[in-house]
Structure formats: structure tokens, C-alpha cells
C-alpha positions in Angstrom: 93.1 53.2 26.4 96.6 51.5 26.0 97.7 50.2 29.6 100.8 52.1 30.9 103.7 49.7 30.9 104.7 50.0 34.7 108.2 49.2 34.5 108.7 52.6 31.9 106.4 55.2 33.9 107.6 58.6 33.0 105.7 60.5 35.4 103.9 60.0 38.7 102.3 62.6 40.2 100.3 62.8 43.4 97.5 65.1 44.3 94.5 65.9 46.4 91.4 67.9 45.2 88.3 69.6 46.6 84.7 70.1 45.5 82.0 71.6 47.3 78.7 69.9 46.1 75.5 71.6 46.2 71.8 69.4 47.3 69.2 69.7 45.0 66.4 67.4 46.7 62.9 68.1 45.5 61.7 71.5 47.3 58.2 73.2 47.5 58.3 76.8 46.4 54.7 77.6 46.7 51.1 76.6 47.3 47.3 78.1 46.6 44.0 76.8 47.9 40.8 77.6 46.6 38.2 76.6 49.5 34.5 74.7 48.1 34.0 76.9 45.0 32.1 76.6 41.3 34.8 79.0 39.8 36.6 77.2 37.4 39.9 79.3 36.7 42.1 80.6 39.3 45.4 82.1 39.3 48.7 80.4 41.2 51.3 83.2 40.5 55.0 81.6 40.2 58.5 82.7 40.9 61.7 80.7 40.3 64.1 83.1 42.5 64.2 82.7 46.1 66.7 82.3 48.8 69.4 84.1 46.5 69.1 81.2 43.9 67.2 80.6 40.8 64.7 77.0 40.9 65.4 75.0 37.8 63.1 71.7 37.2 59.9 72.8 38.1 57.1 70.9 38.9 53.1 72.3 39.4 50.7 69.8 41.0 46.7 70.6 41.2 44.4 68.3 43.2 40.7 68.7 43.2 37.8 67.4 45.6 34.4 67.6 44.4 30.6 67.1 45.1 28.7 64.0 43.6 27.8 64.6 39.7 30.7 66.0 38.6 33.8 65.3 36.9 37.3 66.5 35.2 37.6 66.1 32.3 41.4 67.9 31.3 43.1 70.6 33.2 45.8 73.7 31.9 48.3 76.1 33.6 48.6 79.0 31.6 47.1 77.2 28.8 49.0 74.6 28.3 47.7 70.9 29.0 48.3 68.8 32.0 49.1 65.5 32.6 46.6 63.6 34.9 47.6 61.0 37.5 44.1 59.8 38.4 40.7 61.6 37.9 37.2 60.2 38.4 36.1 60.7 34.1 38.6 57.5 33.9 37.1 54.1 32.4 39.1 52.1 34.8 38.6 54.0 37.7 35.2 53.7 39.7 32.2 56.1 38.8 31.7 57.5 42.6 35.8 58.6 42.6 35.1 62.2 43.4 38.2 63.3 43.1 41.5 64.0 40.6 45.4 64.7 40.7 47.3 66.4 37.6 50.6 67.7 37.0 52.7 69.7 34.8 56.8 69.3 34.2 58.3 73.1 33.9 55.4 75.0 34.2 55.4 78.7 32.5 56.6 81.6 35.1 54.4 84.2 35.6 50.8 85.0 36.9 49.5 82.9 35.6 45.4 80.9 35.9 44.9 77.3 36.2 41.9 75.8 34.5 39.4 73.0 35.1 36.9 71.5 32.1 34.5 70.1 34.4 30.7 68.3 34.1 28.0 68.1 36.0 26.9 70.8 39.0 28.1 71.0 42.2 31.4 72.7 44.2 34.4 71.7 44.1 38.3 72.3 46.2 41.3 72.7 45.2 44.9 72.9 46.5 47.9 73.3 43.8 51.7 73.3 44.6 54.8 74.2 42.8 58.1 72.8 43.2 61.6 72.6 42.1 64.1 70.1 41.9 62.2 67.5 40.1 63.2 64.7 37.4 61.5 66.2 34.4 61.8 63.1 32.5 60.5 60.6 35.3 59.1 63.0 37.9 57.1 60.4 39.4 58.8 56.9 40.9 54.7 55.6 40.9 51.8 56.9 38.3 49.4 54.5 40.3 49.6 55.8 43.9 46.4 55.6 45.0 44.1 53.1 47.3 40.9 52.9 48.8 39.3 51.4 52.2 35.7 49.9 51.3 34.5 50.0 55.2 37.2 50.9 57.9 37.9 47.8 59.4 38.9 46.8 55.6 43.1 47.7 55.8 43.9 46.5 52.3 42.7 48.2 48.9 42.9 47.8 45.4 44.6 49.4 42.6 42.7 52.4 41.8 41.0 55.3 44.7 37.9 54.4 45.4 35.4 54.1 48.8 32.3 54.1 50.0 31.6 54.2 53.3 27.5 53.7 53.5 25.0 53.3 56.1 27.6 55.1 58.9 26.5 58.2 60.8 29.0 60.6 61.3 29.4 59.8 65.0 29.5 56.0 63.9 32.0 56.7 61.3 34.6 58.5 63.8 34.3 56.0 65.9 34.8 52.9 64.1 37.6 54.5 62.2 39.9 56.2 64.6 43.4 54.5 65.2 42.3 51.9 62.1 45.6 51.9 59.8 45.6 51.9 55.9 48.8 49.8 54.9 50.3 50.6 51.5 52.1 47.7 50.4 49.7 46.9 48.0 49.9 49.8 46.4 53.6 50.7 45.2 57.4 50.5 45.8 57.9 52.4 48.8 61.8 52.7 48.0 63.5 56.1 47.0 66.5 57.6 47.3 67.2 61.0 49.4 66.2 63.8 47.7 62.3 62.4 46.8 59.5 63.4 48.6 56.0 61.4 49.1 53.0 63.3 47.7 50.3 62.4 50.2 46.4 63.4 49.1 43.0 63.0 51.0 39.9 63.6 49.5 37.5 63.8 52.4 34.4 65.2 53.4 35.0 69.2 55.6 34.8 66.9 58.8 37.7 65.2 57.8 38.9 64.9 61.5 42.2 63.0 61.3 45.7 62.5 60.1 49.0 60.4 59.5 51.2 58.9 61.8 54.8 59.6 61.7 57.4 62.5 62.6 58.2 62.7 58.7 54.7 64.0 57.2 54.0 67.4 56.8 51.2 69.7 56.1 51.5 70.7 52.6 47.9 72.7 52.5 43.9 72.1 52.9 41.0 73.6 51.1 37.8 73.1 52.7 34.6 72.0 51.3 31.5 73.0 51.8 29.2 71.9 54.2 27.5 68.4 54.1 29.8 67.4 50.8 32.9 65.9 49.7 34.8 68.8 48.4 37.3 69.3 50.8 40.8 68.0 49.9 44.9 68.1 51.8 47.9 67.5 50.6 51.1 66.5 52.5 54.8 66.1 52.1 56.3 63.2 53.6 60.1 63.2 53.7 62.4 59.6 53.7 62.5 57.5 56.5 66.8 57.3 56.7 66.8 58.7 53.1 65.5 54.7 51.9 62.0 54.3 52.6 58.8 57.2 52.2 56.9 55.2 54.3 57.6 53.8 58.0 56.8 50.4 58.4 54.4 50.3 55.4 51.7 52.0 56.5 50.0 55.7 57.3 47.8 55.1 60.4 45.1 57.2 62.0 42.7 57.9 58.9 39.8 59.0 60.6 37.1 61.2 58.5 33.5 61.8 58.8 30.3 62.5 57.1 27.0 63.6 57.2 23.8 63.6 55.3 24.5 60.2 53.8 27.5 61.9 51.3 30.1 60.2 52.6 31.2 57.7 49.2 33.9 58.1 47.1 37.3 59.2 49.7 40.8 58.5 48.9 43.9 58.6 50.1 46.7 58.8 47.0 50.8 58.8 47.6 53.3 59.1 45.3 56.5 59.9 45.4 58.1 62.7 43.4 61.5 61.8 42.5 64.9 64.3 42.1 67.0 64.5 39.4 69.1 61.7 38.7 72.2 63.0 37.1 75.4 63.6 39.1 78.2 66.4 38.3 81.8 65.2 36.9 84.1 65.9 39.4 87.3 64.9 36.9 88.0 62.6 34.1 91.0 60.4 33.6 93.1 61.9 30.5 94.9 60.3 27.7 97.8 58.3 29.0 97.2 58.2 32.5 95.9 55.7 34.8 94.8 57.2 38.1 94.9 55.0 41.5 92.5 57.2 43.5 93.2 56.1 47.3 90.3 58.1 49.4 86.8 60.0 48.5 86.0 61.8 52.0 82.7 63.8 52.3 82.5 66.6 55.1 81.5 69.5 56.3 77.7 69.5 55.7 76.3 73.3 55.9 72.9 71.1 57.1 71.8 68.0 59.3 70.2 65.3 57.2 72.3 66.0 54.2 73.2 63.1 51.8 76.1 62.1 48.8 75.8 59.8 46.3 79.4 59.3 44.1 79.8 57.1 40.5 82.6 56.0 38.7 81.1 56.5 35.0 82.7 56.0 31.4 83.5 52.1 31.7 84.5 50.1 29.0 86.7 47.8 27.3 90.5 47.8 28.7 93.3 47.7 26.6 97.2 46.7 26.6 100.2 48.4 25.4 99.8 47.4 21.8 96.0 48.0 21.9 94.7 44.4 22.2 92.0 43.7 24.8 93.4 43.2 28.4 90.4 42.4 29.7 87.1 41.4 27.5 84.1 42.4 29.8 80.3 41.0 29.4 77.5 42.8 30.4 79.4 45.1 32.0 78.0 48.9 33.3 79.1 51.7 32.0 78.2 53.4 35.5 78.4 52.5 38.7 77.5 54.0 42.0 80.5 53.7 44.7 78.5 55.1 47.5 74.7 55.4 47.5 72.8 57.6 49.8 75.3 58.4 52.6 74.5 60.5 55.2 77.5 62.9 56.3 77.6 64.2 59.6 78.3 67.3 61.5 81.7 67.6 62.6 83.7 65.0 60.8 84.5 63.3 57.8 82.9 60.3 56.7 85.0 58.3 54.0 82.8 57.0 50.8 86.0 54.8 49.6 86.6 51.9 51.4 89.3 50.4 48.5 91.6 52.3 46.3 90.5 51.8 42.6 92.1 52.7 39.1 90.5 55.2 36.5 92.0 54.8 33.1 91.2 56.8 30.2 87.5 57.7 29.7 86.5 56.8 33.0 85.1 60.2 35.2 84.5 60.4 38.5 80.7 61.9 39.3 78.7 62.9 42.3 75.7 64.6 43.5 74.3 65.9 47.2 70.8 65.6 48.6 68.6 67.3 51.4 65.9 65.4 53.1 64.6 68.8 54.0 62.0 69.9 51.1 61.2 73.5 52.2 63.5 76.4 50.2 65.9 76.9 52.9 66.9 73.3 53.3 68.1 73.5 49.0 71.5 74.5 47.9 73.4 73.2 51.0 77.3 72.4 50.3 78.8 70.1 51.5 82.9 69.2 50.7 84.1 66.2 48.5 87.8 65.7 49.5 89.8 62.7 46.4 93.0 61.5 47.1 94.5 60.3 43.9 98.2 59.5 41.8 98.3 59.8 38.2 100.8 57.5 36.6 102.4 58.2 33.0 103.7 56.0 30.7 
């Protein structure tokens, strides 16, 4: 746009407008188990209406545990293919990985059957979960999340989720690995932004007897295996540490599981870390003509603890003057920016996002978006108030 000439502003107008955003972190709708089992098809019946609004990007996720000898080799919901994220019929992956993780972006709604292609004999558990609120074009920040522990005093692991923990005794095996601490940082970026949640999956054996450290991990669901095999598998959610990090400090620590009859090979432990939706709402534009100073962006009152904003200026380009020559000729400029990144707002009392006034000019829009760090359904579709002081000059 052409540069108003200051000295022969027309108009200037001054304003104050309000929005009332509402979060949209990743939230779990539902979940089904199917304890140690040879039944290949099951159903996992899903809704998108709850809590008096409708889900929108959905997300289904089906892990599987199973006995030595067998394999998966594809997965469906409702018929249509899933993606997998590691599974033991792999060439790169080890051949005693008893275990597999798939997923599915905007699954069908319905009652409807997931369904396993599967060799060898043998049981085999399952838990599946289905969420909303998911990027549906990068719903995962990691497709590699998984590691392995060779023998428990080993705390590092390598790229793909494998173990095997021979020549231990079950009483032996509890013992040598309670408290030891699996550390991550080996394994993937551990940074997200509010609004993602950490995927946690152990395959274990049914005496799987411990957990992971940390007030942010929570119990998604377990399927137990039979007894004396590997085929029992559970899946947690593990929410931001400040809205930054998945992980505290790194690590997950008190992995304790044990074993008997000797079947106590191929365990492991798999994160990653399914990411919200990235895009932000316009909150206004600059028009035609006008160049807007905007002087404060305030967020307040949250309708929930832990609630977070993020706010863009988007829509940059080249600046022109008066007679529409370059004022300004940028290189390697965004066209997006972010002007406050994951900012918690508290209870009570505004929290300003703009330190600095800035100037929109024409094209440039103003965008912003809220997140929860709770992931249940209750914790989604929390407001919370976006208050812009601006003036709009005229020429």
C-alpha cells in the first residue's frame, strides 16, 4: 500500500475491540481396550458431539502388544487403511519388536470395527483412542518416538523399540529395575507448544508393575495380557511441562516390569507427541488507505487455569510510499510473525501480550489462537478475552 502522507491525514479514528477466543488443545474423546485376545476385528464406536460442541480434527490411535510369532502386517478403521508409526513386520526394526502403533487422521463416525492383518499364532492386546483437536496435516511433531533399554542398568537406547531382557527372573528383574530411569534425549525433540500432548506407550509383559514419574502423565488405558506373555500394553497422556517441554528434565523414570517363564524380550516404551492445529483466527485486517498504530493486545479473563494465547501479525510485505515506489525493500523477510508465543493468562487480571505499539498497513491482519493444557473434553472450548487498542489514520 501507498504510505499515508502524515502532514494531509483526513481522518483519525481511535478504537478499542474485543474477541473472545476459544482453546482448541488436542483432547481425548474416547478409548476401548481389548484385554489378551486372538479376535482380530473389534468395534470402537465414535461420536463427535460432546460437552454441547461438535469435535472437528479427529484423530484414532490403535496400539497392539502381542505374543512371540506374530506380527502386523496393516491395520483399518471402518475399512479404510491406517498409517503405522512403528510395527514389528518392519525391515529396520528388530525381529523380537512384539509390538505396533497406527493411526488414522479424521476417522469415519459411526460404529464402526477396527481390523488387524496379523501372522503367526499367539494373543495379542489392544488399546485404541480417539481424539480431537489434532493437526491433520502434521499430527505428529516425531514419527520415530520410540526407544529401548537392552538390560536395565543400560539408560540410553537407539533409534527404533527394541529389548531383551534375558537370563532375569522375575523377582531379579523387579529388583534390578525399580527406580532405574530411561532418559529420552536420544530419541526426539522434546519441544511443543501448548495445546500438544505426549503419547506415551508400554508394551510389557501382564506383571508390568511400574510407571512414570511426573505430576503431568496420565493414565490413558491398559489391556492386559495373558498370563506368562507379552501381550499386555498402556497408553498415557502426558500434558506440557509450562506449555514448552513434554518431558521434565528429559527423562520418564521408574520403568519397572517383570517377567516370567523366560518371555520377557522385546518391551518398549514409545512417546510421541501429538501436535494441535497450527492455524490462528484473524481478529482484523488493516483496509485500503489506512495505517493502524495498534498501542495494546491484553488477554484476560480465562474461563480455566492453565489456559494459553498465542497472537501473529500476518500479511507482510513490501512497503510502499505515496507515489508507490518502495519505502522500504525487505530481504528474507516473514510474511508472519508471532508477537506473543505461548502465554499463559491468569485468573483475575490481565496480562498484556504487547510490549511496543506497532503499525499495520494494508494487507497486514492481526491473528490469534487459545490453548488448554488440559486434554480431557471439559478442559476444550474455554474462552478467554483479547482486548486491541488501536488508531486508524487516513490519508
Amino acid at each position: 500500500m501507498a504510505n499515508p502522507n502524515i502532514a494531509a491525514i483526513s481522518e483519525l479514528h481511535v478504537g478499542t475491540l474485543g474477541f473472545n477466543l476459544k482453546t482448541n488443545g488436542v483432547t481425548l474423546l474416547n478409548t476401548r481396550k481389548l484385554d489378551g485376545s486372538t479376535t482380530t476385528s473389534w468395534d470402537h464406536p465414535i461420536a463427535t458431539s460432546i460437552f454441547g460442541y461438535t469435535a472437528t480434527n479427529t484423530l484414532m490411535m490403535v496400539g497392539q502388544s502381542f505374543d512371540n510369532g506374530r506380527t502386523t502386517t496393516s491395520m483399518t478403521y471402518d475399512s479404510a487403511a491406517m498409517t503405522k508409526i512403528y510395527g514389528s513386520e518392519s525391515a529396520t526394526t528388530q525381529s523380537l519388536q512384539r509390538g505396533s502403533l497406527y493411526y488414522i487422521v479424521n476417522p469415519n463416525v459411526g460404529n464402526n470395527d477396527v481390523a488387524v492383518s496379523m501372522g503367526g499364532s499367539g494373543n495379542f492386546g489392544n488399546v485404541s483412542s480417539f481424539w480431537c483437536n489434532v493437526d491433520q496435516t502434521n499430527p505428529f511433531k516425531t514419527m520415530e518416538g520410540a526407544i529401548y533399554q537392552t538390560t536395565p542398568s543400560e539408560e540410553n537406547g537407539g533409534k527404533y523399540p527394541f529389548t531383551q531382557w534375558t537370563g532375569w527372573s522375575s523377582s531379579q528383574l523387579n529388583y534390578k529395575a525399580e527406580g532405574f530411569r530411561a532418559h529420552l534425549w536420544n530419541m526426539m525433540d522434546q519441544q511443543c507448544e501448548p495445546g500438544d500432548i505426549g503419547f506415551f506407550s508400554t508394551h510389557m509383559t501382564p506383571q508390568v508393575v511400574g510407571l512414570i514419574g511426573g505430576p503431568n502423565t496420565h493414565v490413558i488405558n491398559r489391556a492386559d495380557g495373558s498370563a506368562a506373555h507379552r501381550d499386555s500394553i498402556q497408553h498415557f497422556a502426558i500434558t506440557p511441562d509450562g506449555g514448552k517441554n513434554i518431558v521434565v528434565n528429559s527423562r520418564f523414570s521408574n520403568f519397572a516390569g517383570g517377567s516370567v517363564n523366560g518371555d520377557s524380550s522385546g518391551k518398549i516404551y514409545s512417546l510421541v507427541v501429538i501436535q494441535s492445529p497450527r492455524t490462528e483466527d484473524t481478529l482484523f485486517a488493516c483496509p485500503a488507505d489506512r495505517v493502524l498504530k495498534v498501542n495494546s493486545i491484553m488477554a484476560t479473563n480465562p474461563e480455566a487455569t492453565g489456559t494459553y494465547v498465542n497472537v501473529s501479525l500476518a500479511g507482510l510485505g513490501a512497503v510502499n510510499d505515496t507515489a508507490g515506489s518502495a519505502a522500504v525493500t525487505p530481504t528474507g523477510n516473514d510474511a508472519a510473525v508471532r508477537l506473543a508465543q505461548g502465554v499463559k493468562v491468569p485468573m483475575g487480571k490481565p496480562i498484556e501480550l504487547l510490549p511496543r505499539p506497532i503499525y499495520m498497513v494494508e494487507g497486514d491482519s492481526l491473528t490469534a489462537n487459545a490453548k488448554s493444557t488440559g486434554f480431557m473434553p471439559q478442559d476444550n472450548q474455554k474462552g478467554v478475552d483479547i482486548v486491541v487498542s488501536f488508531e486508524s489514520m487516513e490519508d
